[in-house]
C-alpha positions in Angstrom: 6.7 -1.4 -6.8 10.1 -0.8 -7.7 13.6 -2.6 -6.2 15.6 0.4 -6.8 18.5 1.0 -4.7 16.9 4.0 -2.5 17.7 7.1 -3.3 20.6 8.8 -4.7 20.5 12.4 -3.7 18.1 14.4 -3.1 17.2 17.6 -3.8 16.1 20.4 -1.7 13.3 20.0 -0.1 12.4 16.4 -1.4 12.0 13.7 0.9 12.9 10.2 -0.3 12.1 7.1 1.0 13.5 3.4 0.1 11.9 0.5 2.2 12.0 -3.2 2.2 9.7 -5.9 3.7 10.1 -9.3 4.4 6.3 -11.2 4.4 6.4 -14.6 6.1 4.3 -17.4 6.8 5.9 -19.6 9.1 8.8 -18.7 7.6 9.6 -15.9 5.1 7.5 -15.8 1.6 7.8 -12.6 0.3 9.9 -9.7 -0.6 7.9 -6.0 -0.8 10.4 -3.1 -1.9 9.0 0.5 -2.3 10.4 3.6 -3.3 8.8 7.2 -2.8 10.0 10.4 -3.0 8.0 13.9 -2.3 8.1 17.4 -2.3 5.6 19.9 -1.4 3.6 19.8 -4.6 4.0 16.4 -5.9 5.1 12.6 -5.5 6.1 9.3 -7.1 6.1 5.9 -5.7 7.2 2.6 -6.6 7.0 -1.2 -5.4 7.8 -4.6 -6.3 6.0 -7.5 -4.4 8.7 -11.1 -5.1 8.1 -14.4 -4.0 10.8 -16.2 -2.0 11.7 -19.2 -0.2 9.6 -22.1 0.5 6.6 -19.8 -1.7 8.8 -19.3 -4.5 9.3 -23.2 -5.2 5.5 -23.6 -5.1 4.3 -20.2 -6.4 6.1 -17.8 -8.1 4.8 -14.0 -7.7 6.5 -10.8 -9.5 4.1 -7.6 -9.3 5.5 -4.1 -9.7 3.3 -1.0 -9.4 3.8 2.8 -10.1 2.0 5.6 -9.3 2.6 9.7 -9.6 0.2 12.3 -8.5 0.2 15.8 -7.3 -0.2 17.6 -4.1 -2.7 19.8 -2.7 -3.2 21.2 0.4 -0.9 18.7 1.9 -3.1 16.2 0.2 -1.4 13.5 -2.3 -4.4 13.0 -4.8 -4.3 10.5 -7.5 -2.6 11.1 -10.7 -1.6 7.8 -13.2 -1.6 4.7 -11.7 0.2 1.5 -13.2 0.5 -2.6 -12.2 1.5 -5.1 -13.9 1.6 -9.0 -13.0 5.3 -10.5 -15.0 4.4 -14.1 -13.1 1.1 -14.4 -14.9 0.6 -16.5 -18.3 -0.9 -12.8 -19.4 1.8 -10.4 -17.8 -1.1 -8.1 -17.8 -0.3 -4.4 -17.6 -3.0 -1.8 -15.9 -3.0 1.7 -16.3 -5.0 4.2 -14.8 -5.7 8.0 -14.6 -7.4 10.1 -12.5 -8.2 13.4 -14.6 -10.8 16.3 -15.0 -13.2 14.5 -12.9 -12.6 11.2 -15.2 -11.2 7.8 -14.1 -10.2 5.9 -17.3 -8.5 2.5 -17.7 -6.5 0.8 -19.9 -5.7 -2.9 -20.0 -3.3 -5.1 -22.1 -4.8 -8.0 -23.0 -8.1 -6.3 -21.9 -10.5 -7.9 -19.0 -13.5 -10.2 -19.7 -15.5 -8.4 -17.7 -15.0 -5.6 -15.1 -16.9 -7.4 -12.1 -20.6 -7.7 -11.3 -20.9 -4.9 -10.3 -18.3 -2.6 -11.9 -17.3 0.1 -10.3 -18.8 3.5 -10.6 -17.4 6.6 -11.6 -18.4 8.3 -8.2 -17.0 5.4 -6.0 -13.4 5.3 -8.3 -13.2 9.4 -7.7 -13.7 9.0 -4.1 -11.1 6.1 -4.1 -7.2 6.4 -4.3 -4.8 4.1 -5.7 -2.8 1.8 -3.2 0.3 3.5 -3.2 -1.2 6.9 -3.2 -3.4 5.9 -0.5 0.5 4.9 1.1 1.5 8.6 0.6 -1.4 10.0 2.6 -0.6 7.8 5.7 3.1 8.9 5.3 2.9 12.3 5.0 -0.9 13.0 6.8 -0.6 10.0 9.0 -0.8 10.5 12.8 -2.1 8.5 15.7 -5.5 10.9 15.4 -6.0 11.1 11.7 -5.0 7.1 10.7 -6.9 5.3 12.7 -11.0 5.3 13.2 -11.8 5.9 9.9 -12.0 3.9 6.0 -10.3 4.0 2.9 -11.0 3.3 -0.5 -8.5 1.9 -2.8 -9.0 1.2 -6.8 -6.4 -0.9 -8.6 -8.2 0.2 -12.4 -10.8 -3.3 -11.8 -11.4 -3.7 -8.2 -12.7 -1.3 -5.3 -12.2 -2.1 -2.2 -12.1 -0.5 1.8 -10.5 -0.7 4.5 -12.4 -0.4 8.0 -10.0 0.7 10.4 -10.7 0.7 13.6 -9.6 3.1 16.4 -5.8 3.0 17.4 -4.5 1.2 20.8 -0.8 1.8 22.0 2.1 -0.5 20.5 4.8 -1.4 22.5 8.6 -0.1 21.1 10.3 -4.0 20.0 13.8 -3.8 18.9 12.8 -3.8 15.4 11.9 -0.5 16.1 14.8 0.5 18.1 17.5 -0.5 15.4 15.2 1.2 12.8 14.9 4.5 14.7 11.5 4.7 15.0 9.2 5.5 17.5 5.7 6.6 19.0 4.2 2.8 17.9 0.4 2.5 17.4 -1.7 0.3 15.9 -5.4 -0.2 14.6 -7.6 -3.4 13.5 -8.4 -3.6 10.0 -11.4 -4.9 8.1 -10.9 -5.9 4.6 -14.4 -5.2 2.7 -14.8 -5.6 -1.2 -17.2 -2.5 -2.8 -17.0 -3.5 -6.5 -15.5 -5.0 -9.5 -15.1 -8.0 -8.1 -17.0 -11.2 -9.1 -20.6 -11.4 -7.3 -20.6 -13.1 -3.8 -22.8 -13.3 -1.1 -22.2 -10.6 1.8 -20.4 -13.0 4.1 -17.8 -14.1 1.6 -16.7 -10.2 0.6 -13.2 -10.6 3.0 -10.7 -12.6 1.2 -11.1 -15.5 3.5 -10.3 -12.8 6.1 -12.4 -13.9 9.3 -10.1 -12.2 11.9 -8.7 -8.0 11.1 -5.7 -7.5 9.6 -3.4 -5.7 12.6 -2.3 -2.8 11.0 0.9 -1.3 13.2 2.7 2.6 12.5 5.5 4.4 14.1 7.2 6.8 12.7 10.9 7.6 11.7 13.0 10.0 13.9 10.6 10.7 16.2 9.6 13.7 14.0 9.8 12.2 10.1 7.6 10.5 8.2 4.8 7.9 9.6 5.5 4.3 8.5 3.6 1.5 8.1 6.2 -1.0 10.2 4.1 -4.4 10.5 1.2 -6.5 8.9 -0.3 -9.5 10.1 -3.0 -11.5 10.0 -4.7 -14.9 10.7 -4.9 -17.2 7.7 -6.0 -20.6 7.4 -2.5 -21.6 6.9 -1.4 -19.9 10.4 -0.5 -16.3 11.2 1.1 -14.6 8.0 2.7 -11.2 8.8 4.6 -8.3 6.7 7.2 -6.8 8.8 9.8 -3.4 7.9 12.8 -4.5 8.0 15.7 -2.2 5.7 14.9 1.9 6.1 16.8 4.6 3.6 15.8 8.1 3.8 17.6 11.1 2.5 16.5 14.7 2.3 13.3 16.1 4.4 10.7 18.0 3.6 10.5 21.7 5.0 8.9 22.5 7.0 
């Protein structure tokens, strides 16, 4: 996830995107940039998750992620996927690559184990990195297609879905008003792990999640992109949420 200044210029018929989130807990924790950019036949994304504030003095957290990939009949469909973790004692970097009907992995310094169980071949091909899954909602997303269904994301170790349920109207805040967005919705979201995860009993598969995640869209200019605009969720600490707050777009796509 990359803190790139959003897009110089684009070129004809590319789409970019630069956004910025602020995650808070009480008061705000984290900083999520991402950077995307799209034509009709392929796209590349980019994040960076930061701690800040009160977090930062406790915790510090530095994660960037990449991914590229191809499109297909509208579709974004995994290409190479990379994280890596610069706050860890290991700075371990991931990458993966979806290929010829092949998932492979790479890790430096390698994993102990790859979870009990690992994933299988199957589930990782029917699976999608995060940010390509992010590409799907933005340029197939809609009130009909988001919601009511579940995704699978693979991170190169760990599978996991999300459950989400059907969508409900949102009410227009003033956040969304100074952001130019509009047509809110938004959809409960069930966090379930698949596989490559250390073995737990059914119950304890959520993160600690007991409640759903409230997962809430709108999207930019009445007729642009669909954006993911708000996050939150109840945590034993309180109500955590991850809210869009800085928008750059330049270019559209044709249509």
């Amino acid at each position: 996830m990359l803190a790139a200044p959003a897009a110089s210029c684009a070129q004809d018929g590319e789409l970019r995107l630069a956004l910025g989130y602020d995650g808070r807990l009480l008061v705000k924790v984290l900083d999520i940039e991402v950077e995307a950019r799209m034509d009709r036949t392929g796209f590349g994304a980019d994040a960076q998750l930061t701690s800040s504030g009160v977090l930062a003095l406790v915790k510090h957290i530095h994660q960037l992620a990449s991914s590229q990939g191809r499109i297909e009949g509208g579709e974004p469909r995994p290409g190479q996927f990379e994280t890596q973790n610069l706050a860890g004692k290991t700075h371990r970097r991931v990458h993966t690559i979806w290929s010829g009907g092949r998932v492979s992995m790479s890790a430096q310094p390698a994993f102990d184990d790859l979870g009990d169980p690992p994933a299988s071949l199957p589930q990782k091909l029917a699976s999608a990195d995060p940010l390509t899954q992010l590409m799907r909602l933005t340029l197939e997303g809609s009130r009909e297609k988001s919601c009511g269904r579940s995704y699978l994301f693979f991170d190169g170790k760990q599978l996991y879905a999300l459950d989400f349920g059907p969508a409900a109207d949102a009410m227009v805040n003033p956040r969304d008003q100074r952001l130019g967005l509009s047509g809110a919705f938004e959809c409960d979201v069930r966090y379930r792990e698949v596989a490559g995860f250390r073995k737990k009993p059914p119950g304890k598969r959520n993160q600690g999640l007991q409640h759903p995640i409230v997962l809430r869209f709108a999207r930019l200019g009445g007729d642009g992109p669909l954006l993911i605009t708000s996050l939150s969720a109840e945590t034993p600490l309180g109500r955590a949420s991850i809210d869009l707050e800085r928008i750059q777009e330049t270019g559209r796509l044709p249509g």
